[in-house]
Structure formats: C-alpha cells, structure tokens
N, C-alpha and C positions, 0 to 999 in steps of 0.2 A: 482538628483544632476545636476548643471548644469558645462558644460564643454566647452572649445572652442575648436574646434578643426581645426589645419594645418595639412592636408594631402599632403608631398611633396615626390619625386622620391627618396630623401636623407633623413634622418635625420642633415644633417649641410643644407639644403637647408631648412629646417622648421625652425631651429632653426634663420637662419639669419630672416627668418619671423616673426618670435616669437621677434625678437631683434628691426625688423625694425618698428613694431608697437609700442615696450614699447619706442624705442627712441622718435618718435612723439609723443607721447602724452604726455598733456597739464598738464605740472608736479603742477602747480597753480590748477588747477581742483583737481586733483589727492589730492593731500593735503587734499584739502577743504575737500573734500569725504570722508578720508581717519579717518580727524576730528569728522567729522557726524556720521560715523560707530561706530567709541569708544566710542562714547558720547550714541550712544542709544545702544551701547553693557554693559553701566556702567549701565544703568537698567535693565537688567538682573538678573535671579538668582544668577548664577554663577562671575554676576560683570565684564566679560569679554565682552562677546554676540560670537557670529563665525568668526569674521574678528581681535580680539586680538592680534594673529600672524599675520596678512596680510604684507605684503610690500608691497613698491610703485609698483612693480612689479606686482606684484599678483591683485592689485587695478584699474589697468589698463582695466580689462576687469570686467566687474561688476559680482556679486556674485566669484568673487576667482575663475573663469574658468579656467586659466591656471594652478591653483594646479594638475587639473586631468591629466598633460601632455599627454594629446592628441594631441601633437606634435610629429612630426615623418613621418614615412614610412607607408602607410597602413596596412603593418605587426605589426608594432608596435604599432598604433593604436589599431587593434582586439585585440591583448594580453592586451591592456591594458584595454577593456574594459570589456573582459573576466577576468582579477582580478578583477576590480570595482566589475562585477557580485557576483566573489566568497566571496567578502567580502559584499556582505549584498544587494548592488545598484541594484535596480529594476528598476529604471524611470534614463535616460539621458537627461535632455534637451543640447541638441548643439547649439551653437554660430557659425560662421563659417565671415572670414576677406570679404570674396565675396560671397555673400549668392548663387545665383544661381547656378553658377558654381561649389562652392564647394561642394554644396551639394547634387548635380548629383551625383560628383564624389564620395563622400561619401555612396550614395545609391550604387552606380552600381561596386565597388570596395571595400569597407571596410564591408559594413551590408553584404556580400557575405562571406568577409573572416569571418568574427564572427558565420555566420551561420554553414558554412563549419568544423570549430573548436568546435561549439558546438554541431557538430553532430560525431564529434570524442571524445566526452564526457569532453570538456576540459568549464571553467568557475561554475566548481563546489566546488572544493578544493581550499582553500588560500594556504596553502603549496607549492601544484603543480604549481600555478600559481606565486607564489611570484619564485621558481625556476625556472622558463620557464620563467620569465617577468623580473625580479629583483624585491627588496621590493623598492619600486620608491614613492609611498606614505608613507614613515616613515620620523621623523626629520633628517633632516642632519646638520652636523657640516662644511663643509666646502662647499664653491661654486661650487668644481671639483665634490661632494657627487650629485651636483644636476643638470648635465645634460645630466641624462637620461630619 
C-alpha cells in the first residue's frame, strides 16, 4: 500500500501540511490525471479500476496516498499503521513532502513507536485497533467525518 506520510508535533500542524500541499497543486494537472485514471479504470473488470472514488484531493499525491492518513502525531501515525497491519497491509511504501529529513524522522520516532506497540501485542486485531485508532478508513458522509 502506498502512503504519504506528515509527521508533525500537532495534528492541526499536519493537517495545515496536508492543506498547504493540496492548495499548490496544479489543479489542470490534477484533472487531466484524474481523467487518465477513469479512463483506464473503465477497462477493468469491475468497470471502476481503484481511483473511481478518488478526489482531486486524494489525486494530489499519486496512487491515493493520503487515503492512508498518515497524517498526524507520530502517535498517530503508529496507530494507524498498526490498523493498516490488522487489516490485512503487509508492505507500506512511504511518500514523505522532504524526503530526507522526514524520513529520518520517521525511522528514528515512528518505526520505534510501531515497534514498541507491536511488542505489547497491539496491530493484530481490527476491532482493538479500529477502538484504540477510530475506524478512519470507512466511507464518510460528511467532511467533519474526515479529519481524523
């Protein structure tokens, strides 16, 4: 699965990250992409392909990385990739806005806390985690539904 991921002090300091990238970007690009995806998701089985539901949002960062909200707190980060795990996610690839630096920080803060939690048995059950994380990948109906 791939993800992007903002590791910030806050969660409203990710999120302004998460806003100040989908603002820049090149909503004409986006489109066009956006176009390309449906077009070869209509030759599919299913007639859809995996980008069917996308927004321009979502489209922003290529393969749908921001669905995995991996935005957040480092805390919240591990929790969420400890669900990812209990439902099924074996492979993460990560995106990251500054690649070096973030993903220092990501090695030396977040892969600690996930390890740390998975040695207190936690990223096995989807139940436990969807209660300890929230269900944060289910559809939502409203905007307020989606930012966590």
């Amino acid at each position: 699965m791939n993800g992007f991921v903002i590791a910030r002090d806050t969660e409203e300091e990710a999120i302004r990250v998460l806003q100040e990238i989908q603002g820049k970007a090149d909503k004409t690009a986006v489109d066009a992409f956006a176009d390309q995806v449906k077009n070869a998701g209509a030759s599919t089985a299913d007639k859809t392909g995996m980008w069917a539901n996308s927004k321009l949002e979502d489209l922003v960062q290529y393969n749908d990385g921001f669905k995995t909200k991996l935005i957040g707190t480092p805390q919240q980060i591990a929790d969420r990739i400890l669900l990812l795990k209990s439902l099924g996610v074996d492979i993460l690839l990560t995106a990251f806005l500054h690649y070096d630096e973030e993903i220092e920080h990501f090695g030396k803060v977040v892969i600690p806390l996930v390890r740390k939690l998975e040695a207190e048995g936690r990223g096995k059950d989807p139940e436990l985690e969807i209660k300890l994380t929230g269900d944060v990948y289910r559809a939502r109906n409203s905007p307020q539904d989606t930012k966590s």
